[in-house]
C-alpha positions as CSV (number, residue, x, y, z in Angstrom):
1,X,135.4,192.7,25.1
2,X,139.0,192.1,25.3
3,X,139.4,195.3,27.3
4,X,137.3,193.6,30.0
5,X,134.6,196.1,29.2
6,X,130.9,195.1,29.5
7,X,128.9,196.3,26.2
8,X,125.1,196.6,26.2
9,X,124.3,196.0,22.0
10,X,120.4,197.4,21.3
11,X,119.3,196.7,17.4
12,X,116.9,194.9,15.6
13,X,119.8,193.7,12.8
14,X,119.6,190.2,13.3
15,X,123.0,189.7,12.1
16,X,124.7,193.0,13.4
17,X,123.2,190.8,17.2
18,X,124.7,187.3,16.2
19,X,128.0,188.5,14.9
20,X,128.9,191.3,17.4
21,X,126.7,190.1,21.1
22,X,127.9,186.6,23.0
23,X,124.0,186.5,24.5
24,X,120.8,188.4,23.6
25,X,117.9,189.3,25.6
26,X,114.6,189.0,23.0
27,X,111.8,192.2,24.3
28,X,108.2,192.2,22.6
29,X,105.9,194.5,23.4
30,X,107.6,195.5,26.4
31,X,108.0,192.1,27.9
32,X,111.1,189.5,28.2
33,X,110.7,186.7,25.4
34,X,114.0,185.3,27.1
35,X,117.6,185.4,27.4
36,X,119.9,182.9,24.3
37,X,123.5,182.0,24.3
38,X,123.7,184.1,20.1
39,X,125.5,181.0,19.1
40,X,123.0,178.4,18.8
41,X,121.0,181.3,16.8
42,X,120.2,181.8,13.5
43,X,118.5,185.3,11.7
44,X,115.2,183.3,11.3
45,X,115.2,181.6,14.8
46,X,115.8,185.4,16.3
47,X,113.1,186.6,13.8
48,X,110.5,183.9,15.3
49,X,111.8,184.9,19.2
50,X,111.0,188.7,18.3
51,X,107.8,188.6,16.5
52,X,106.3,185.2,17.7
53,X,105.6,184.0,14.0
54,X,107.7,182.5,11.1
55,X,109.2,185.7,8.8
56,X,108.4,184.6,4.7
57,X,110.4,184.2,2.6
58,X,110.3,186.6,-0.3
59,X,110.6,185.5,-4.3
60,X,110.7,187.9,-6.8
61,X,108.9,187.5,-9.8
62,X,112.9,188.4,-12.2
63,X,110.3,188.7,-15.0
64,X,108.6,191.9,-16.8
65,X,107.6,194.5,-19.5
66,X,111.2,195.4,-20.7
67,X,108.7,197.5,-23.5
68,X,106.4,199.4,-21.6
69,X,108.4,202.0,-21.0
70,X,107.2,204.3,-17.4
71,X,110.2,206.5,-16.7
72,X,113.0,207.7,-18.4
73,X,115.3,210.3,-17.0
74,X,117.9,211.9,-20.4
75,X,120.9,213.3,-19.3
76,X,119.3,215.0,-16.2
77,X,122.0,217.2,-14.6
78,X,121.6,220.2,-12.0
79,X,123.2,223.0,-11.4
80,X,123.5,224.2,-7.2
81,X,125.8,227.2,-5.7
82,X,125.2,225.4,-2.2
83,X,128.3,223.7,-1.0
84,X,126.6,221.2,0.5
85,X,125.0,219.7,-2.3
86,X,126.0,217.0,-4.5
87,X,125.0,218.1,-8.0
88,X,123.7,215.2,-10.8
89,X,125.9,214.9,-13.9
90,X,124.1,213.4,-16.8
91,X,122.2,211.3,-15.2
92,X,120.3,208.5,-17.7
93,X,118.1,206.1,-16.5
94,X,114.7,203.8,-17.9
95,X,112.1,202.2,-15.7
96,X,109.5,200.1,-17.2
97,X,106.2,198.8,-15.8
98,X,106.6,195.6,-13.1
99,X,110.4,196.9,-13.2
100,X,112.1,197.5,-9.3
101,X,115.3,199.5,-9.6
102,X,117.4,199.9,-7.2
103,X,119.7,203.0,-6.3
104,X,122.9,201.8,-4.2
105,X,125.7,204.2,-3.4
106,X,127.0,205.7,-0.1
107,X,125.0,208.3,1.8
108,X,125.6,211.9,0.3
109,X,126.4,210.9,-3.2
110,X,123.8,212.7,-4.7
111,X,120.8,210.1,-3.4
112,X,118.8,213.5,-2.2
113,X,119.3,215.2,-5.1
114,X,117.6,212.7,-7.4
115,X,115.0,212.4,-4.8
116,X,114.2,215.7,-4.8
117,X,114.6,216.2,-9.0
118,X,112.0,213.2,-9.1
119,X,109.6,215.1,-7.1
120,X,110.3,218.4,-8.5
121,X,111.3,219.5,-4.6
122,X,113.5,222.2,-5.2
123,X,114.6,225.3,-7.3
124,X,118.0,223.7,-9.1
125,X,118.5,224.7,-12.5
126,X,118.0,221.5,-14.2
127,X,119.3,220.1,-17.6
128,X,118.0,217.3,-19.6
129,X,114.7,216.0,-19.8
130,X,112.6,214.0,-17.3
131,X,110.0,212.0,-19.4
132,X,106.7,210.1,-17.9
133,X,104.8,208.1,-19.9
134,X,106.7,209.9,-23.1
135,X,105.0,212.7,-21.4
136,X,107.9,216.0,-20.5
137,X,107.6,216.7,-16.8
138,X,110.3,218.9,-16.4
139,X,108.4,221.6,-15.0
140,X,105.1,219.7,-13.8
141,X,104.6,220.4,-10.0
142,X,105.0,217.8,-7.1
143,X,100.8,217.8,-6.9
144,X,100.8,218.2,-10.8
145,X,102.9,214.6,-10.7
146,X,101.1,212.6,-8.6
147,X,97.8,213.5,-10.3
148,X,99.9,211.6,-13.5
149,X,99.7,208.6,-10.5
150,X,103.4,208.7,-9.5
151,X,103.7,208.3,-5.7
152,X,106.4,209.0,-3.4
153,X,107.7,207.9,0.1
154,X,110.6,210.2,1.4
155,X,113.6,209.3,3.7
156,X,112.3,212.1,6.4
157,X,109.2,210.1,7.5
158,X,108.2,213.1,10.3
159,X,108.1,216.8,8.9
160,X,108.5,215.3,5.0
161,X,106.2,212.0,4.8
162,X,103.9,213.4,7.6
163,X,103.4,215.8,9.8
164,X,103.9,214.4,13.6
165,X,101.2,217.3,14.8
166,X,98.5,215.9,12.6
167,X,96.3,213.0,13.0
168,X,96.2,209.5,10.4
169,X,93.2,211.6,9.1
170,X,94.6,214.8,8.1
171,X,98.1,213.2,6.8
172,X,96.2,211.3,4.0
173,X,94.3,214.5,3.5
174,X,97.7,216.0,2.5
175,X,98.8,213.6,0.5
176,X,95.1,212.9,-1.3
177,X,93.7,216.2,-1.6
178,X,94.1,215.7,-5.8
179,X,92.1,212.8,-5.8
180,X,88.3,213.5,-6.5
181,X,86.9,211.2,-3.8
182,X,88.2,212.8,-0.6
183,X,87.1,216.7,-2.5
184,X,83.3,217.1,-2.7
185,X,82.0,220.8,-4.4
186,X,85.6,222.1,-2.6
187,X,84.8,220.6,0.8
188,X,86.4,217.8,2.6
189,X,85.0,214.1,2.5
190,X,85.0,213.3,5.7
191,X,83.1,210.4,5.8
192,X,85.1,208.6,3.1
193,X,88.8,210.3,4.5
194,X,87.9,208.6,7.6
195,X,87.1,204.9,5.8
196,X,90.1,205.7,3.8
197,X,92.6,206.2,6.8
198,X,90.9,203.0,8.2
199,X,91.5,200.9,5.4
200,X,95.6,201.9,5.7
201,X,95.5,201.3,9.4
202,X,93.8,197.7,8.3
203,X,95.4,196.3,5.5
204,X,98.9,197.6,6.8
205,X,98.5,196.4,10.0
206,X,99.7,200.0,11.6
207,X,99.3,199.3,15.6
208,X,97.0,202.6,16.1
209,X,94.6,203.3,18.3
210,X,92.0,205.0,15.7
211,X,92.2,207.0,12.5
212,X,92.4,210.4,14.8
213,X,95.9,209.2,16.4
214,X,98.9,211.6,15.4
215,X,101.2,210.6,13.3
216,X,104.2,211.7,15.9
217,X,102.7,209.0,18.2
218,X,103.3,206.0,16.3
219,X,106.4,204.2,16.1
220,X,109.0,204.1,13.5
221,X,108.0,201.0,12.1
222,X,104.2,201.6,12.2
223,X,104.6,205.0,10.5
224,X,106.1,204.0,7.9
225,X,103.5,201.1,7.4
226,X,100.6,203.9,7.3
227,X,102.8,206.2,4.6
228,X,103.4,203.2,2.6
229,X,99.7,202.0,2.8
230,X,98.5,205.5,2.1
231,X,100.8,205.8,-1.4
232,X,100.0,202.0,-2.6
233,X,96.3,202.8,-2.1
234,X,96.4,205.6,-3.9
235,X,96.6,202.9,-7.1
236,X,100.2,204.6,-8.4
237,X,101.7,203.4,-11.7
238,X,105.2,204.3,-10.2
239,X,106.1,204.7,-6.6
240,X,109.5,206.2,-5.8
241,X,111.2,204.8,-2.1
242,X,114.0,206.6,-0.1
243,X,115.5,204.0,2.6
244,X,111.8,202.2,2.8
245,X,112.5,200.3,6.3
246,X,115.7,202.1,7.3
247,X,115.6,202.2,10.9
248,X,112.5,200.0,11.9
249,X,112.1,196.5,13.1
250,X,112.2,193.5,11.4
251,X,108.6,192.4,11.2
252,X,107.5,195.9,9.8
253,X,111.0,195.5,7.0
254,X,109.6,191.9,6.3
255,X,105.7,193.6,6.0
256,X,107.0,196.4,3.4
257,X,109.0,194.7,1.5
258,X,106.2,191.6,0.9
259,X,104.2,194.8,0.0
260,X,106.9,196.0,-2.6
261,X,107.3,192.9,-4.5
262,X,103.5,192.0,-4.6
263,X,103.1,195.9,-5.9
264,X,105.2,195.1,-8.9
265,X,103.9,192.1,-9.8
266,X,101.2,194.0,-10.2
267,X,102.5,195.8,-12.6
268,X,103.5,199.4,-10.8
269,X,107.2,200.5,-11.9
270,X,109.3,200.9,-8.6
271,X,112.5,202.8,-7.6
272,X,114.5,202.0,-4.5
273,X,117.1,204.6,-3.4
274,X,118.5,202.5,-0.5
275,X,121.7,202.2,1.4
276,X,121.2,198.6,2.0
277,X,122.6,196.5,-0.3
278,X,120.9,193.5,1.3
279,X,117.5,194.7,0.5
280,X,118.4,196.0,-3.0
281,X,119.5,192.6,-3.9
282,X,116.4,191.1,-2.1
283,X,114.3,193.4,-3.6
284,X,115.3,194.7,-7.0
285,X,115.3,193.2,-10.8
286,X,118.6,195.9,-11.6
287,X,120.5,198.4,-9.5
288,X,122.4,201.0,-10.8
289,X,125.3,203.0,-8.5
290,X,125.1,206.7,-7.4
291,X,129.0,207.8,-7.0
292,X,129.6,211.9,-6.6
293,X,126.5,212.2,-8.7
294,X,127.3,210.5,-11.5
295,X,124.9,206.8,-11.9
296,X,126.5,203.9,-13.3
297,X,124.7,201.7,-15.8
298,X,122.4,199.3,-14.5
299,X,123.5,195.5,-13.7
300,X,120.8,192.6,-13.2
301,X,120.6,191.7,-9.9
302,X,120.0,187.8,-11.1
303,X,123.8,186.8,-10.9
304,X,125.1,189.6,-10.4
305,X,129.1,190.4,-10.0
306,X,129.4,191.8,-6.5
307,X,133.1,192.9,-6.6
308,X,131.7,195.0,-9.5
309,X,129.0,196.4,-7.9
310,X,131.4,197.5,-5.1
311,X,133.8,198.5,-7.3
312,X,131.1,201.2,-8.9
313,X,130.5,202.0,-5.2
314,X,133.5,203.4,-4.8
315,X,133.4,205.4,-8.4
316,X,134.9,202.8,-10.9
317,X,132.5,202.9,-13.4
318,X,133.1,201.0,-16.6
């Protein structure tokens, strides 16, 4: 630095490394891939040093169903005594099938609130209506939701996602036990848990040594591999994401959010509650601003005005 101090950078932001380190030293799987001068690099050249292969590039299909509506949310507000809680005011919002949107907005502006009103996590007194399928789920359960095939992926991946104690096996029985396959005359289905918990490690390329591993003993970016595989295969027709690869490396961020965009394509309604605007943009066909717990109406995300967008960031809302 200018001080004459000597700073040791770690991250696995590619461009957090090029515009803040003068050289980086590239680790994989514990070993030195080598020592480059950060100027002659580039975000993908890094991205090939880390992982040893070529990161895709994603495209988003900008088409869907604008008519099939999933999701609507109707003047949802709640109604908390605890100080530290950001209570919703009105909030409105429409998802429709194929549709990712995305929720942007500086950490504590209510994005654990809605999180928690969309899984019916907590004991606010709620006003409005939360509609699924036209269906009112105000006062369905969290299991009573995601037998209506509405999945979830918190921000809390250990204690809220999974339980670090447990094994792959008993994590999926958690989050399955509504499902008729893995419940047999009220006992466990063992045999088909355990082919179930094997496919996740599989087709999500989680780094684990067998189905029996604990969850606690896999790394950030593998866990949340194995709680993403586990809520896809559960066939959902909408998924609900809190900081999806927040905190993990780059190869496991470029894996999940593939995974997201080939999900709706499929057809599955998706919402993002993110902090990176990056992926949001990358990732979603709208985003719509969370500011003190008010959400702002939603802008496309094909041409969209940033200097708006950061203007509803910081609570100017048209």
């Amino acid at each position: 630095t200018s001080d004459g101090l000597t700073v040791i950078f770690i991250s696995h932001k590619l461009d957090e490394i090029i515009n803040l380190s003068d050289e980086v030293t590239i680790l994989r799987n514990g070993k030195v891939v080598g020592t480059f001068n950060t100027k002659n690099e580039d975000p993908e050249s890094l991205g090939f040093k880390m992982l040893g292969y070529k990161i895709p590039k994603l495209k988003q299909n900008k088409i869907y169903d604008q008519k099939d509506n999933i999701l609507q949310l109707v003047d949802v507000s709640t109604k908390s005594l605890d100080p530290f809680t950001t209570n919703l005011n009105e909030i409105n919002l429409k998802l429709s099938k194929g549709e990712i949107l995305g929720i942007a907005g500086v950490a504590g502006n209510g994005q654990n609130e809605l999180m928690e009103v969309l899984l019916n996590e907590n004991n606010f007194p709620l006003d409005g209506n939360i509609f699924y399928k036209k269906i009112k789920i105000n006062d369905l359960s969290t299991q009573d939701r995601k037998k209506l095939s509405i999945s979830y992926v918190t921000e809390q991946r250990l204690g809220h996602s999974a339980v670090p104690e447990l094994t792959l096996e008993e994590n999926t029985l958690l989050s399955m036990s509504h499902k008729k396959d893995f419940i047999i005359n009220d006992l466990i289905n063992f045999d088909y848990l355990k082919s179930f918990t094997n496919k996740i490690i599989k087709d999500y390329s989680v780094d684990a040594t067998s189905s029996l591993t604990r969850a606690g003993q896999l790394s950030g970016g593998n866990l949340q591999k194995f709680i993403i595989g586990r809520e896809i295969l559960s066939n959902p027709d909408l998924l609900i994401l809190s900081q999806p690869t927040w905190g993990i490396d780059v190869g496991s961020e470029s894996f999940i959010r593939k995974t997201i965009i080939e999900l709706s394509q499929q057809g599955v309604a998706i919402i993002i509650i993110s902090h990176d605007i990056d992926e949001i943009l990358e990732l979603c066909h709208k985003v719509s601003v969370l500011y003190e717990g008010s959400l702002s109406n939603p802008l496309e995300v094909d041409g969209i005005d940033i200097s708006k967008l950061g203007k509803q960031m910081g609570g100017f809302f048209d």
